[in-house]
C-alpha positions as CSV (number, residue, x, y, z in Angstrom):
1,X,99.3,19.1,116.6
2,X,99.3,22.4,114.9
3,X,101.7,24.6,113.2
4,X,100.4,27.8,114.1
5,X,103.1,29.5,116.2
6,X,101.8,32.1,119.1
7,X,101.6,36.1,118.0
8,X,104.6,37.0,120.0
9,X,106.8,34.9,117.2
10,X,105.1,36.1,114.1
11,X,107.0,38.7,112.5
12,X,103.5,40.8,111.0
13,X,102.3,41.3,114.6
14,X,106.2,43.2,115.3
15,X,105.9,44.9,112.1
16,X,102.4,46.6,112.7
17,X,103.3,47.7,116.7
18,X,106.6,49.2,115.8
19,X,105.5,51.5,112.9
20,X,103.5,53.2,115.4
21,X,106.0,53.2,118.5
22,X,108.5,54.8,116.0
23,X,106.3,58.0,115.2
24,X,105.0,58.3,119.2
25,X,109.4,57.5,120.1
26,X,109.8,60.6,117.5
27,X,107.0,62.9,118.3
28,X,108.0,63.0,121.9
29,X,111.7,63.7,121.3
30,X,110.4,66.6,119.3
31,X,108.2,67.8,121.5
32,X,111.0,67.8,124.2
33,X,113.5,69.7,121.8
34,X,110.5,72.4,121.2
35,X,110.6,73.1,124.9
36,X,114.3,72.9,125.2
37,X,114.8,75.3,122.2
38,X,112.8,78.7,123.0
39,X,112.5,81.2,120.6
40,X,114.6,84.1,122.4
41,X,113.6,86.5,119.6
42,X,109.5,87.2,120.7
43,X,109.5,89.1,123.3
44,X,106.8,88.3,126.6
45,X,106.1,92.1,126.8
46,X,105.7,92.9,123.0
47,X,103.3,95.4,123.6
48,X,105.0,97.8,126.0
49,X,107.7,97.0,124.1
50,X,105.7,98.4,120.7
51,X,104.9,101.4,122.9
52,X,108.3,102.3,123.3
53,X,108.5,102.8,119.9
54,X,107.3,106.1,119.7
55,X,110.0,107.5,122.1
56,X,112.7,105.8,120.5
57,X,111.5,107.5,116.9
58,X,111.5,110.8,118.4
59,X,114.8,110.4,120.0
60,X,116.5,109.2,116.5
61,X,115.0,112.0,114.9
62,X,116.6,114.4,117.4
63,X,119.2,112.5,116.8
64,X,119.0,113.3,112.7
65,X,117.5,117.5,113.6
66,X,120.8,118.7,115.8
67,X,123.3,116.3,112.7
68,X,124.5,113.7,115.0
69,X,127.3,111.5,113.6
70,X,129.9,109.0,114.8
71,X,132.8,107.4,113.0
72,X,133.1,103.5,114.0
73,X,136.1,101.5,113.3
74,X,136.0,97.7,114.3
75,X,139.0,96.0,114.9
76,X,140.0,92.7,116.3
77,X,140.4,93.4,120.1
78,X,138.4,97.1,119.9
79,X,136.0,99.4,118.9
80,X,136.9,103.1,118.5
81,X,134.1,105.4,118.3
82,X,134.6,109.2,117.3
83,X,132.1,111.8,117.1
84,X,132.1,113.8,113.9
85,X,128.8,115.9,113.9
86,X,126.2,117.2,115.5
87,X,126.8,119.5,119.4
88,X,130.0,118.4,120.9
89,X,129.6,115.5,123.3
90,X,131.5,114.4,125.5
91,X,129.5,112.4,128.6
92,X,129.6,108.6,129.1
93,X,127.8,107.2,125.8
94,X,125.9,103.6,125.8
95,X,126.6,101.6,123.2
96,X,124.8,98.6,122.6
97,X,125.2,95.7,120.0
98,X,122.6,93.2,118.6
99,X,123.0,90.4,116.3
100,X,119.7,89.8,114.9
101,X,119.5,85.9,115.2
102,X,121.8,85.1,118.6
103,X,121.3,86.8,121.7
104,X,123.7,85.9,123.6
105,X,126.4,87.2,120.9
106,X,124.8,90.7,122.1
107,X,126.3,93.2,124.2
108,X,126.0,96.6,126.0
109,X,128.6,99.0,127.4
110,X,128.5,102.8,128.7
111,X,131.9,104.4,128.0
112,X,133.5,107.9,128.6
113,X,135.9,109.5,125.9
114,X,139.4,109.9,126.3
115,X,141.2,113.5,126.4
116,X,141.0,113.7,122.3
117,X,137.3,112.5,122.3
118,X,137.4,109.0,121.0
119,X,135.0,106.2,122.6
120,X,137.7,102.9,123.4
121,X,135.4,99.8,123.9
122,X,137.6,96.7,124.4
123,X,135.8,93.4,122.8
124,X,136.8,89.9,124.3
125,X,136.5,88.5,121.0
126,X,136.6,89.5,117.1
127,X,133.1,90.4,116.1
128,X,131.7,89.8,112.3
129,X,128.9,89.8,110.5
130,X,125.4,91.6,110.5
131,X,124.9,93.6,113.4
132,X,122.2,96.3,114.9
133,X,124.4,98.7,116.5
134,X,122.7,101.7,118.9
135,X,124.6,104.8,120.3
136,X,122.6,106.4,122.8
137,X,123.8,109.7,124.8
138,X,124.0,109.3,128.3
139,X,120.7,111.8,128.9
140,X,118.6,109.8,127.0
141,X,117.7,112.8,124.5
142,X,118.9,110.9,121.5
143,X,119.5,107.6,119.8
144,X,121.4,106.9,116.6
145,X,120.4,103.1,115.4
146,X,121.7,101.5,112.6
147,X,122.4,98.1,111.0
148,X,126.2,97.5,110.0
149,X,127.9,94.2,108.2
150,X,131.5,94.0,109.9
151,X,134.0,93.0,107.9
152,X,137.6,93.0,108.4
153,X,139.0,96.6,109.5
154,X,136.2,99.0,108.1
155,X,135.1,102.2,109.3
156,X,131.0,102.2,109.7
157,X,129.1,106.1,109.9
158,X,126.1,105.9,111.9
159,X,124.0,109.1,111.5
C-alpha cells in the first residue's frame, strides 16, 4: 500500500488555488464598487458646458462694470442677503450653492426681497465649510460667483 494521500487532502494544492481566488474574489468586489461609486464631478456634456464659459465671464464682468455687491450673513436656520452696490435691484434673485466635493449638499433657490430689500432664504439644515456660492439676477444680465468658507455667524461680500 502507499502513503501518498489524493490532491484534494494535501494542504500545497489549497495553498496555490486560493492565492489566486483571493485576488479574482477582490478584483471583482472592486470592480463592482467602481460602478457603484460614479464620479458626479465630470460632467457628460463638458464641452457645451466649457462653451458656456464665455457667457458666464461676460456676465460676471457686468457684474464687476455697473459695482455689483451683496452682503451675506449665514446663520443656523437662514441666509440673509442684502444688496449694497451697484443699480438698485429689487426682482426675484437665484441663488445657488455648491460644495465642491458633494453634490447632493448643493442647492438652488430664486427669492424676492422683502419691503427693506433683504433676500430671506430659509436652510433646512446648518451649512459649513467651503462653498461656491452664485447670485444671479433674475434677467440673466449678470452673475456674481465666488468661493466662501462658512464659519459660525460671518458676514461674506461677494462682488
Amino acid at each position: 500500500m502507499s502513503d501518498i494521500q489524493p490532491w484534494y487532502k494535501q494542504f500545497w494544492p489549497w495553498f496555490l488555488i486560493i492565492l489566486p481566488l483571493c485576488v479574482v474574489i477582490a478584483s471583482l468586489t472592486t470592480f463592482k464598487i467602481a460602478l457603484d461609486n460614479k464620479d458626479s464631478l465630470v460632467a457628460e456634456d463638458y464641452y457645451k458646458q466649457g462653451r458656456g464659459i464665455n457667457m458666464d465671464l461676460r456676465k460676471i464682468q457686468h457684474a464687476k462694470n455697473i459695482g455689483m455687491q451683496f452682503l451675506v450673513e449665514v446663520h443656523d436656520d437662514e441666509l440673509l442677503i442684502t444688496q449694497h452696490g451697484g443699480p438698485e435691484y429689487k426682482a426675484a434673485l437665484s441663488v445657488r450653492f455648491f460644495h465642491p466635493t458633494l453634490a447632493d449638499r448643493d442647492f438652488n433657490v430664486n427669492t424676492t426681497a422683502n419691503a427693506k430689500g433683504t433676500y430671506r432664504i430659509a436652510l433646512s439644515d446648518a451649512i459649513s465649510g467651503p462653498w461656491e456660492v452664485r447670485l444671479e439676477g433674475y434677467d440673466n444680465t449678470w452673475r456674481i460667483q465666488q468661493r466662501i468658507e462658512i464659519k459660525d455667524d460671518i458676514e461674506y461680500w461677494l462682488n
